[in-house]
Backbone as XML, in Angstrom:
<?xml version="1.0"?>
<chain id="A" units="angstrom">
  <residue number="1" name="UNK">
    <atom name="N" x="39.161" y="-92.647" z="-18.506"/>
    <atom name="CA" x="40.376" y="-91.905" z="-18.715"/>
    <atom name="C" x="40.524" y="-90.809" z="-17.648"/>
  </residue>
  <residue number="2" name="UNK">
    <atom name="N" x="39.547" y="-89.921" z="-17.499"/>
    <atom name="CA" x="39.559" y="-89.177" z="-16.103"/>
    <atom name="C" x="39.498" y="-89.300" z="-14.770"/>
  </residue>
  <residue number="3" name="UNK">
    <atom name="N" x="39.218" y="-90.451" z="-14.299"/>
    <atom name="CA" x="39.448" y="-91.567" z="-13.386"/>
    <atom name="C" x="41.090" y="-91.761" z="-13.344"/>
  </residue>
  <residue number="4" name="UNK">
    <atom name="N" x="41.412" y="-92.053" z="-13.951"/>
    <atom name="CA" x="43.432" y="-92.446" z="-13.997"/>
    <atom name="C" x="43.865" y="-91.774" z="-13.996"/>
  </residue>
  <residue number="5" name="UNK">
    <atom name="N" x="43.394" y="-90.223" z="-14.940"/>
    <atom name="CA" x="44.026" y="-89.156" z="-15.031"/>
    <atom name="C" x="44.135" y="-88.242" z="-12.700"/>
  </residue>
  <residue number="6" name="UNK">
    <atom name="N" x="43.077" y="-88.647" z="-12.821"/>
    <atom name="CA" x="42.602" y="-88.221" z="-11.531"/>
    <atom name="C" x="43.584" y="-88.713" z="-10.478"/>
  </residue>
  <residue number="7" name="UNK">
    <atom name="N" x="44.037" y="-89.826" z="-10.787"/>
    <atom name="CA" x="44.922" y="-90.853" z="-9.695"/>
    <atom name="C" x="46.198" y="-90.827" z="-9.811"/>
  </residue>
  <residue number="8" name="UNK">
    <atom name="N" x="46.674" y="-90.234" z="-11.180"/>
    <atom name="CA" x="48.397" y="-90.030" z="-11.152"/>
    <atom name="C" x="48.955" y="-89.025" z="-10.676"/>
  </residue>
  <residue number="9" name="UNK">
    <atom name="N" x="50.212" y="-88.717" z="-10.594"/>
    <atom name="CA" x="50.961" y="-87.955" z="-10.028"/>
    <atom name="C" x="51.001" y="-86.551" z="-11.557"/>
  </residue>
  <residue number="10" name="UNK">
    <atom name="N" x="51.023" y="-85.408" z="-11.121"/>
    <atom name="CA" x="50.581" y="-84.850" z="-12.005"/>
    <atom name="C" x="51.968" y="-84.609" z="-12.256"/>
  </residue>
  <residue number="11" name="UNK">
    <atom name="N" x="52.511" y="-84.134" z="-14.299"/>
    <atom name="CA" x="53.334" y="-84.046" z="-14.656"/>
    <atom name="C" x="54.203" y="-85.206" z="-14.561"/>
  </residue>
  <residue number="12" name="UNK">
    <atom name="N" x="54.008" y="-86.649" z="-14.275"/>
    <atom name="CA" x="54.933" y="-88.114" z="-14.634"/>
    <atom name="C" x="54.265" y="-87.822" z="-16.106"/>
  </residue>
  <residue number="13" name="UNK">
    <atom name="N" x="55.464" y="-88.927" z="-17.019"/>
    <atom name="CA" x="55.256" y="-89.445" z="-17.810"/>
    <atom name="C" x="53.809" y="-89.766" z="-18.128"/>
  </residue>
  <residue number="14" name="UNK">
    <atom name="N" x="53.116" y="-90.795" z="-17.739"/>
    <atom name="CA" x="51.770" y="-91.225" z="-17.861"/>
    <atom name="C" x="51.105" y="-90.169" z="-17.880"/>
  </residue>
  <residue number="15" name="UNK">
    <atom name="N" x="50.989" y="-89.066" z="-17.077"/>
    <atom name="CA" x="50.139" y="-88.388" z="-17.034"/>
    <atom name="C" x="50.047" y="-87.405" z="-18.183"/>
  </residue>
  <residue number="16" name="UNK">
    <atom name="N" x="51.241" y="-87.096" z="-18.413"/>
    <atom name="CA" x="51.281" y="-86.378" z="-19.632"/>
    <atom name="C" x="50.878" y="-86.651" z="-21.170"/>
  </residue>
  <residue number="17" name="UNK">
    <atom name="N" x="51.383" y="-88.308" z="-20.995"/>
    <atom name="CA" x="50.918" y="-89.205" z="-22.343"/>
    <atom name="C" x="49.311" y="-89.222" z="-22.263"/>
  </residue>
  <residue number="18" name="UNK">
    <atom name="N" x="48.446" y="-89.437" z="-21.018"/>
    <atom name="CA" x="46.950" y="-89.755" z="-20.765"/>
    <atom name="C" x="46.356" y="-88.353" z="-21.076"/>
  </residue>
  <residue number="19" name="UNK">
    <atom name="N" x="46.889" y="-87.114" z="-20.710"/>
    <atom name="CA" x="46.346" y="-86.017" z="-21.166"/>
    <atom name="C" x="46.460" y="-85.696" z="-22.508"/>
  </residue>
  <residue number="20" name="UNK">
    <atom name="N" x="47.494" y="-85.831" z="-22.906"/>
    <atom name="CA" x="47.540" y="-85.839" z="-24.788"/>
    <atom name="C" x="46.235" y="-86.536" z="-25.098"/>
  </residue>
  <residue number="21" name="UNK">
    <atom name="N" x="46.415" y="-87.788" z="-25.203"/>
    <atom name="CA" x="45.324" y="-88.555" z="-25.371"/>
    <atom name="C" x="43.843" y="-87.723" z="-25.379"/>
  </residue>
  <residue number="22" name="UNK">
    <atom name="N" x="43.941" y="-87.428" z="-24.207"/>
    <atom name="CA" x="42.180" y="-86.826" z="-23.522"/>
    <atom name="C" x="42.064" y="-85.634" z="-24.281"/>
  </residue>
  <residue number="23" name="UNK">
    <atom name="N" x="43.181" y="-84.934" z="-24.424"/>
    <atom name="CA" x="42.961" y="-83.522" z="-25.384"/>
    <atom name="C" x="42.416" y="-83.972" z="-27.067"/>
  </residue>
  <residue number="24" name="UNK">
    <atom name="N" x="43.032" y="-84.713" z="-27.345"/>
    <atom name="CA" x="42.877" y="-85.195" z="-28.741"/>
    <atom name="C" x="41.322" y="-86.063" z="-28.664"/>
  </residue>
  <residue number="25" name="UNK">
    <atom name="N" x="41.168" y="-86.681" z="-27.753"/>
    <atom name="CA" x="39.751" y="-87.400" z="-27.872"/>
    <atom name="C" x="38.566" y="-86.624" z="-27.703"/>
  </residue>
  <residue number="26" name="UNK">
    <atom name="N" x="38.997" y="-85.320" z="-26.705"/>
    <atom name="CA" x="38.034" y="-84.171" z="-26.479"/>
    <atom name="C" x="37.718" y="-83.222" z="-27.747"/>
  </residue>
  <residue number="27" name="UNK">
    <atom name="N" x="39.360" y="-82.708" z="-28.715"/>
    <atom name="CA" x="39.369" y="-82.034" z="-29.754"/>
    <atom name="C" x="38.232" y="-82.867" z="-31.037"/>
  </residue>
  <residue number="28" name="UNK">
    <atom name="N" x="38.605" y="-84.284" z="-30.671"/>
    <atom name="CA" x="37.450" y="-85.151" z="-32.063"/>
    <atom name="C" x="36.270" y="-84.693" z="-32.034"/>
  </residue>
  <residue number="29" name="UNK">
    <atom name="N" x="36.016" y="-84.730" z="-30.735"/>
    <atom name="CA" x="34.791" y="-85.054" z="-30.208"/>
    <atom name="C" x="33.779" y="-83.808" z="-30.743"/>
  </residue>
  <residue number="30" name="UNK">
    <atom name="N" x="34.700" y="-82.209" z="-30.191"/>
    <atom name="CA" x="34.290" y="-81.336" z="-30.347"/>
    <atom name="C" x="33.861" y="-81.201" z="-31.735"/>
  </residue>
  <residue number="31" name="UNK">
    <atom name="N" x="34.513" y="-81.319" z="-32.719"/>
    <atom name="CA" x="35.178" y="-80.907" z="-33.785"/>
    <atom name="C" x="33.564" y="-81.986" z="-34.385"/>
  </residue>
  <residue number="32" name="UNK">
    <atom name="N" x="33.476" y="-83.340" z="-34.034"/>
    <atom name="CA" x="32.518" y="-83.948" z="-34.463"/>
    <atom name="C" x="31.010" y="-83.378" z="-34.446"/>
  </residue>
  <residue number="33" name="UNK">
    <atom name="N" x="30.564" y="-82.687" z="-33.144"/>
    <atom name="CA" x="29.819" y="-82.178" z="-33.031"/>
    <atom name="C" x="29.516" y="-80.352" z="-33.476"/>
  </residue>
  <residue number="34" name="UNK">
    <atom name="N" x="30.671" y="-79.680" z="-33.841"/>
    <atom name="CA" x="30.258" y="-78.864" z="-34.472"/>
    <atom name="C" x="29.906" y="-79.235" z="-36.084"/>
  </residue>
  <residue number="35" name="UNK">
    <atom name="N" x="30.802" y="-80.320" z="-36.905"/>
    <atom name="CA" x="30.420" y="-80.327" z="-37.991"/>
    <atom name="C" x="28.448" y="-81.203" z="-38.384"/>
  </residue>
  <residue number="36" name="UNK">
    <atom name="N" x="28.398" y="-81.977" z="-37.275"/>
    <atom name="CA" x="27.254" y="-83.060" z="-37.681"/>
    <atom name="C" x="26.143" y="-82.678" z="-36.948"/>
  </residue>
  <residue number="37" name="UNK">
    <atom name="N" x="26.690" y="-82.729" z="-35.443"/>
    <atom name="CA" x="25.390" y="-82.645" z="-34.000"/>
    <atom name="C" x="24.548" y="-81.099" z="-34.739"/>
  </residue>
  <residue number="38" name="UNK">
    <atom name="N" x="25.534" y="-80.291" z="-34.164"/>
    <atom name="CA" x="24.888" y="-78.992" z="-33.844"/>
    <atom name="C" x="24.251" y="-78.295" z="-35.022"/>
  </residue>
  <residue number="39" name="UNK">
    <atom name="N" x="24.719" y="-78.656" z="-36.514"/>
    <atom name="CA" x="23.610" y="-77.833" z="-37.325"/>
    <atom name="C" x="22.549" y="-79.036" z="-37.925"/>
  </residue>
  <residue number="40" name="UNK">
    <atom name="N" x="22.766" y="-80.045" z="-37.320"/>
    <atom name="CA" x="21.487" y="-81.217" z="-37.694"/>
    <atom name="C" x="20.569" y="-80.572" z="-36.390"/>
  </residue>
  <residue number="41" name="UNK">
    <atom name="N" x="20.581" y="-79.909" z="-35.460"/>
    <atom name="CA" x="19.637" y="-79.827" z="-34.205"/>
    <atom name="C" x="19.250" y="-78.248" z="-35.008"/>
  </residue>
  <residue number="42" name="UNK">
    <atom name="N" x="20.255" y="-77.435" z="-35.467"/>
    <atom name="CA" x="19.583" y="-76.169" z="-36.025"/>
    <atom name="C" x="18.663" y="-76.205" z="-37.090"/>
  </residue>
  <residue number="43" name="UNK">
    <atom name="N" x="19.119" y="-77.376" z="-37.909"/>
    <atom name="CA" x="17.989" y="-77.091" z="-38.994"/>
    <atom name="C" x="16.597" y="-78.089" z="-38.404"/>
  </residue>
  <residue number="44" name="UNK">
    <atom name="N" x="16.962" y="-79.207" z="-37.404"/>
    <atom name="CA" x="15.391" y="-79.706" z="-37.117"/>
    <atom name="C" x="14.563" y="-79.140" z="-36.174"/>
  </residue>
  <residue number="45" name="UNK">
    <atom name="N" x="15.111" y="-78.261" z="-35.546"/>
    <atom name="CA" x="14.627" y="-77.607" z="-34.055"/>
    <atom name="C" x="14.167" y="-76.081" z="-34.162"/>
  </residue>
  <residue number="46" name="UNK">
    <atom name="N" x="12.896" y="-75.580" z="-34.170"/>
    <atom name="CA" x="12.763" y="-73.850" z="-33.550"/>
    <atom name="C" x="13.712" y="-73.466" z="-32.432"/>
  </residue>
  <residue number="47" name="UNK">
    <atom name="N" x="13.854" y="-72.356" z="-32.771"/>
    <atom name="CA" x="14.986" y="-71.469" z="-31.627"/>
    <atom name="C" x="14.241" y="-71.802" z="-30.068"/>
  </residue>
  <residue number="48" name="UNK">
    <atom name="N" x="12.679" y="-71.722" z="-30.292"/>
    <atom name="CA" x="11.981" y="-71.997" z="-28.606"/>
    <atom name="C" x="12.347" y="-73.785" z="-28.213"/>
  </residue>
  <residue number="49" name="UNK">
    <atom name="N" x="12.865" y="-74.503" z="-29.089"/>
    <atom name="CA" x="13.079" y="-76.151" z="-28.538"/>
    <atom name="C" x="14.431" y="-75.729" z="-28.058"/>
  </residue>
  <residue number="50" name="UNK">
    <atom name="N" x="15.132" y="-75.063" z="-28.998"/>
    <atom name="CA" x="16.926" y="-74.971" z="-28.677"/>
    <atom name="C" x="17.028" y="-74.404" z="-27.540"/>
  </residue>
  <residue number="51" name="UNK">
    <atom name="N" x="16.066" y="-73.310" z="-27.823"/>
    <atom name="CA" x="16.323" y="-72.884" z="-26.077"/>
    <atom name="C" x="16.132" y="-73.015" z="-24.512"/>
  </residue>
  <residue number="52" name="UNK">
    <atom name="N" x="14.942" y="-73.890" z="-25.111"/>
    <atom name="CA" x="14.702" y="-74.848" z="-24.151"/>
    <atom name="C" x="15.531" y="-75.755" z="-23.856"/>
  </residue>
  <residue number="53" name="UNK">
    <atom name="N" x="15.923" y="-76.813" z="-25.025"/>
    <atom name="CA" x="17.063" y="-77.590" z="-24.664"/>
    <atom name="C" x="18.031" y="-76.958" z="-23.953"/>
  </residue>
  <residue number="54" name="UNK">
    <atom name="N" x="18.925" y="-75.910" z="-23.763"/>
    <atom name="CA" x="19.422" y="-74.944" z="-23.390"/>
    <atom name="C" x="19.932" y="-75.302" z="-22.127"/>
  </residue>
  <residue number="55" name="UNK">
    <atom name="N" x="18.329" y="-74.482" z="-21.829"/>
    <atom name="CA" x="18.094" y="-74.085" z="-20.828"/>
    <atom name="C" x="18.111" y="-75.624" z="-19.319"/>
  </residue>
  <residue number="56" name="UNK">
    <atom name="N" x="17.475" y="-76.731" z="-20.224"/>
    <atom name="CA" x="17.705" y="-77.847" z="-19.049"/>
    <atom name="C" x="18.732" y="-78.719" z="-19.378"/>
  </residue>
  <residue number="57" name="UNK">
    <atom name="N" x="19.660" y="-77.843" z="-19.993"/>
    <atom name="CA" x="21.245" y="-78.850" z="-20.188"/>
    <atom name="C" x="21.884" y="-78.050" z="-18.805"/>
  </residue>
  <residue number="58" name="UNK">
    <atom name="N" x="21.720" y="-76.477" z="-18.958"/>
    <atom name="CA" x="22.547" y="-75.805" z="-17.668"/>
    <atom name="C" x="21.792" y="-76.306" z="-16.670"/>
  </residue>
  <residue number="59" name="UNK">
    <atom name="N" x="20.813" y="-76.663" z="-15.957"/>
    <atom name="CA" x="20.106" y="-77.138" z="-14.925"/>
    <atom name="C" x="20.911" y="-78.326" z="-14.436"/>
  </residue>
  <residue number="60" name="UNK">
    <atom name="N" x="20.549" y="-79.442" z="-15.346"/>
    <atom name="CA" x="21.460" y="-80.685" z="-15.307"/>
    <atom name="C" x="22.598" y="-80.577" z="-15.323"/>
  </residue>
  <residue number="61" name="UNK">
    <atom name="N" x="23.250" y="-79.673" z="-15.483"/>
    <atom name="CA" x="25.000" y="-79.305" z="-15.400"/>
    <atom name="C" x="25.036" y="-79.232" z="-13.850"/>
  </residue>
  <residue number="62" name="UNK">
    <atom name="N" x="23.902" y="-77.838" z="-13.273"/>
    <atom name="CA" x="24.509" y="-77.346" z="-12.174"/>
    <atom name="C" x="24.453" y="-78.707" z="-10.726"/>
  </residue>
  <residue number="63" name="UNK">
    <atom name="N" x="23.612" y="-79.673" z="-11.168"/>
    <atom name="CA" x="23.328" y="-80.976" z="-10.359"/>
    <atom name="C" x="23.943" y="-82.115" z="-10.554"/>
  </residue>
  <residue number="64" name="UNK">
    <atom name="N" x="25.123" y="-82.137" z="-11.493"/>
    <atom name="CA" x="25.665" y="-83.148" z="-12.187"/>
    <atom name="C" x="26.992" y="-83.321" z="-11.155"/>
  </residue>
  <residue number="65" name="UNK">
    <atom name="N" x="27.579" y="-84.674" z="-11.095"/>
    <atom name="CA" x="28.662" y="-84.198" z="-10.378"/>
    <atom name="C" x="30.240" y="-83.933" z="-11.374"/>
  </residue>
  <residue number="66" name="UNK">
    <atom name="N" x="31.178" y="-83.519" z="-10.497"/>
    <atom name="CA" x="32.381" y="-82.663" z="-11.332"/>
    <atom name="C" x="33.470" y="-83.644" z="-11.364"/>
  </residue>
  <residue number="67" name="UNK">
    <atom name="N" x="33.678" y="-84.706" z="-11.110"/>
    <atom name="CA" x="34.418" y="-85.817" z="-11.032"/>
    <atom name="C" x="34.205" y="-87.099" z="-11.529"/>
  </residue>
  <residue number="68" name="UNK">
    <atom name="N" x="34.913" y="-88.028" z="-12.428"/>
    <atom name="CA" x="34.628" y="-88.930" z="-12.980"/>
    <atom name="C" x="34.090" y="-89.952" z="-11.414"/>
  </residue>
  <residue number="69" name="UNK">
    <atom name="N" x="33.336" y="-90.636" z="-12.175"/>
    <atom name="CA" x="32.370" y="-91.952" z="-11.409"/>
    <atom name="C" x="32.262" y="-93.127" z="-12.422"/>
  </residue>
  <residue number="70" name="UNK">
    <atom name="N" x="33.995" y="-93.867" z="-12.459"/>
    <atom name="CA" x="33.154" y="-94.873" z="-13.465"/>
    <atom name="C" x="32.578" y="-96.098" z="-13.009"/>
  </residue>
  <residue number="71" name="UNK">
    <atom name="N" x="31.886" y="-96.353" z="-12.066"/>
    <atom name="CA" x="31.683" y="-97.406" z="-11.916"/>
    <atom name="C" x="30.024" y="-96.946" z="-11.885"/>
  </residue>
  <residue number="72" name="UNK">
    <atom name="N" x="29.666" y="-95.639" z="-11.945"/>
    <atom name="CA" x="28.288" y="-95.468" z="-12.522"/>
    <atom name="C" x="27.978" y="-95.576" z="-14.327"/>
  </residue>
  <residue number="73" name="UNK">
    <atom name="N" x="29.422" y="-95.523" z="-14.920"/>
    <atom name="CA" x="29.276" y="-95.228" z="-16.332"/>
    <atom name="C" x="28.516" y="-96.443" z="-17.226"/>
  </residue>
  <residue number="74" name="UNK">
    <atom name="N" x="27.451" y="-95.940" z="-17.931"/>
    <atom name="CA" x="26.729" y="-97.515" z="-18.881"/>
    <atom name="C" x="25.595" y="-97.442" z="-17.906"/>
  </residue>
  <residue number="75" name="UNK">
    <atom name="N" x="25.745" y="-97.118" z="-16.753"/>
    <atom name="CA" x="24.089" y="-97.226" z="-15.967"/>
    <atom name="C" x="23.594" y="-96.006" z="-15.368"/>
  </residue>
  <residue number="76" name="UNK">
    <atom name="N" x="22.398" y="-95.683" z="-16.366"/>
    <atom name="CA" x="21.573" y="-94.835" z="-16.329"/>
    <atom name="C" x="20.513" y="-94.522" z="-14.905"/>
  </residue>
  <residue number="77" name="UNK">
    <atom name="N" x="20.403" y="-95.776" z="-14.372"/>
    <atom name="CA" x="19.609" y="-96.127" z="-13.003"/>
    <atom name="C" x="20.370" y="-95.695" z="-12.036"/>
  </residue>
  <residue number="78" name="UNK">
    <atom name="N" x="21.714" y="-96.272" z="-12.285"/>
    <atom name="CA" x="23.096" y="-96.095" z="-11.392"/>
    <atom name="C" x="23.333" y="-94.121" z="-11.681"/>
  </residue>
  <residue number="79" name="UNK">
    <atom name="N" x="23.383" y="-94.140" z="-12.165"/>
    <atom name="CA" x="23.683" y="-92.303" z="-12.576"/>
    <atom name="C" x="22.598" y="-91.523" z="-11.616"/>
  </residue>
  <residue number="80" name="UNK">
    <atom name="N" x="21.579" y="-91.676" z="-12.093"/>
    <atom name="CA" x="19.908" y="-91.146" z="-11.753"/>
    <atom name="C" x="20.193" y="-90.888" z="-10.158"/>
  </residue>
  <residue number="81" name="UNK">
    <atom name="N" x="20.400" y="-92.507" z="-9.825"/>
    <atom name="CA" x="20.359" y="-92.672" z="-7.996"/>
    <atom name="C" x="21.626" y="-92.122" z="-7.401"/>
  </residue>
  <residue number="82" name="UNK">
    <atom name="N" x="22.625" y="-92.060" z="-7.576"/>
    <atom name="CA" x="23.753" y="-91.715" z="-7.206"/>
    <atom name="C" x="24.122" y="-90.725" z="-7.399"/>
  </residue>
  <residue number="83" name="UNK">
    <atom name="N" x="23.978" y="-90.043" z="-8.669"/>
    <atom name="CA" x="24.586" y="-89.106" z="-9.147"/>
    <atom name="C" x="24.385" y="-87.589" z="-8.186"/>
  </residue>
  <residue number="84" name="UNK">
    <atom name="N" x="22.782" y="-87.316" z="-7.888"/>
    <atom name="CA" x="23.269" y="-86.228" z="-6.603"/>
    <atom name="C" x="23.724" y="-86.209" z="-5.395"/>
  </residue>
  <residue number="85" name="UNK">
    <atom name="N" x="23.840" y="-87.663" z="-4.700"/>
    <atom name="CA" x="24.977" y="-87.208" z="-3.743"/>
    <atom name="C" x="26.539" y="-86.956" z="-4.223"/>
  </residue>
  <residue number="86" name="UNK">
    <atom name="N" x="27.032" y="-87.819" z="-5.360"/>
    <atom name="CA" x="28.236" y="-87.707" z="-5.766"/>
    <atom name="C" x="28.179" y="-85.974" z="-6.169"/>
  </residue>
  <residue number="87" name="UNK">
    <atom name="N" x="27.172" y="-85.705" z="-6.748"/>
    <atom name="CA" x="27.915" y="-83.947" z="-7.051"/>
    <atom name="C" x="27.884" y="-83.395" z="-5.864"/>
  </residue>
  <residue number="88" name="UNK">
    <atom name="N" x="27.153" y="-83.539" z="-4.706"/>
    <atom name="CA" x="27.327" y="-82.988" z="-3.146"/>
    <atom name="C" x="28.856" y="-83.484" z="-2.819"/>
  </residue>
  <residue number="89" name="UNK">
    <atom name="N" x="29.115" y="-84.575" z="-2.680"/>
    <atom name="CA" x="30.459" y="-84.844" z="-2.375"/>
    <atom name="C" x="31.483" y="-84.337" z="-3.083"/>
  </residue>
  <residue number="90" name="UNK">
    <atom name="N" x="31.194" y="-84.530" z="-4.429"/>
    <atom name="CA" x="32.262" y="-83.569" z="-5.320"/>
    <atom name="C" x="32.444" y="-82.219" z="-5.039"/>
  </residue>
  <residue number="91" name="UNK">
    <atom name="N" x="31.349" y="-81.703" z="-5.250"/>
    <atom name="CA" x="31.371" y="-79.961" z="-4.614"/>
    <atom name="C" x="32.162" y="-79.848" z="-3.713"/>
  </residue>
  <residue number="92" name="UNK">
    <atom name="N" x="31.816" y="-80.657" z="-2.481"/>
    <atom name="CA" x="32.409" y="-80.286" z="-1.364"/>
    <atom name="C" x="33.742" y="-80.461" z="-1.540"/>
  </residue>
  <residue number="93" name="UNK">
    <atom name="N" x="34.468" y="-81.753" z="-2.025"/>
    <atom name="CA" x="35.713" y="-82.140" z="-2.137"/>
    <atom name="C" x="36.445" y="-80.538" z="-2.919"/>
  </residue>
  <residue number="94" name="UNK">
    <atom name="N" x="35.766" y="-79.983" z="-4.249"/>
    <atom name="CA" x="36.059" y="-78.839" z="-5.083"/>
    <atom name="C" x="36.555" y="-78.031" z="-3.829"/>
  </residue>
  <residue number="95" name="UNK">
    <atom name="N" x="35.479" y="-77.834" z="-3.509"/>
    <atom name="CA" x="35.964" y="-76.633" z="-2.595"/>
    <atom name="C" x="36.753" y="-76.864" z="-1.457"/>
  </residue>
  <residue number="96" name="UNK">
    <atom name="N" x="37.098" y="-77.785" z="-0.794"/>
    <atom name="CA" x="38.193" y="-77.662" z="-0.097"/>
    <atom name="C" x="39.571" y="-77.985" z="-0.872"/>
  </residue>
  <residue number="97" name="UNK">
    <atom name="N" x="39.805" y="-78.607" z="-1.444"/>
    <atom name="CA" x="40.945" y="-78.725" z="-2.728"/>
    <atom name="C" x="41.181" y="-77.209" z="-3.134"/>
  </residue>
  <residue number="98" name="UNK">
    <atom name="N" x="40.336" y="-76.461" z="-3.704"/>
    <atom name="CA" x="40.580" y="-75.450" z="-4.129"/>
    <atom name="C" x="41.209" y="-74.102" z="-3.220"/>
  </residue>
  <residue number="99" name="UNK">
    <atom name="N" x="40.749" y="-74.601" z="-2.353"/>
    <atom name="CA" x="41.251" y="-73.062" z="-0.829"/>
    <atom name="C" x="42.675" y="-74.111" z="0.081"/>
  </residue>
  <residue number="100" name="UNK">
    <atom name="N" x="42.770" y="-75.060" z="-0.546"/>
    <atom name="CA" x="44.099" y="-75.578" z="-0.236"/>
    <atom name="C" x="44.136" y="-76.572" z="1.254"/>
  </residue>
  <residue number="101" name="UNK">
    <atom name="N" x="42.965" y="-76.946" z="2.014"/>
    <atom name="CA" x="42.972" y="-77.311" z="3.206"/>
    <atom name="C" x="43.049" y="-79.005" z="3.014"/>
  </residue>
</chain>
């Protein structure tokens, strides 16, 4: 979905219908994991696992890349190997997108 979203013209039709969509699949999602995920990990986990977990979710964030890749999606091998040059390329792409060049 962020892949297509990525490729349309922003504000057409489609794009607007595909973002509804993504908001509402993101809102489930959330909404799923505050009621089930997150206090099933509080009551099985010490505060030193949580925070640990934490701590190497932001790690893996800051190395992750910022742009959908689906043709890595379903492969874990494919993710592993690819995935830090794609966040180098992404970064880079971020930042020139962002200063407008």
């Amino acid at each position: 979905m962020l892949a297509e979203l990525d490729k349309l013209e922003f504000g057409s039709e489609r794009f607007t219908r595909l973002l509804a969509e993504f908001e509402q699949s993101v809102g489930e999602h959330a909404d799923h994991e505050e009621r089930e995920e997150f206090p099933a990990l509080r009551s099985r986990l010490s505060q030193e696992e949580r925070t640990t977990m934490g701590r190497r979710l932001l790690a893996v964030e800051k190395a992750a890349p910022t742009r959908p890749h689906p043709t890595a999606a379903g492969s874990p091998a494919l993710q592993w190997t690819a995935g830090p040059l794609a966040s180098v390329l992404d970064r880079a792409r971020d930042a020139v997108t962002s200063t407008g060049k």
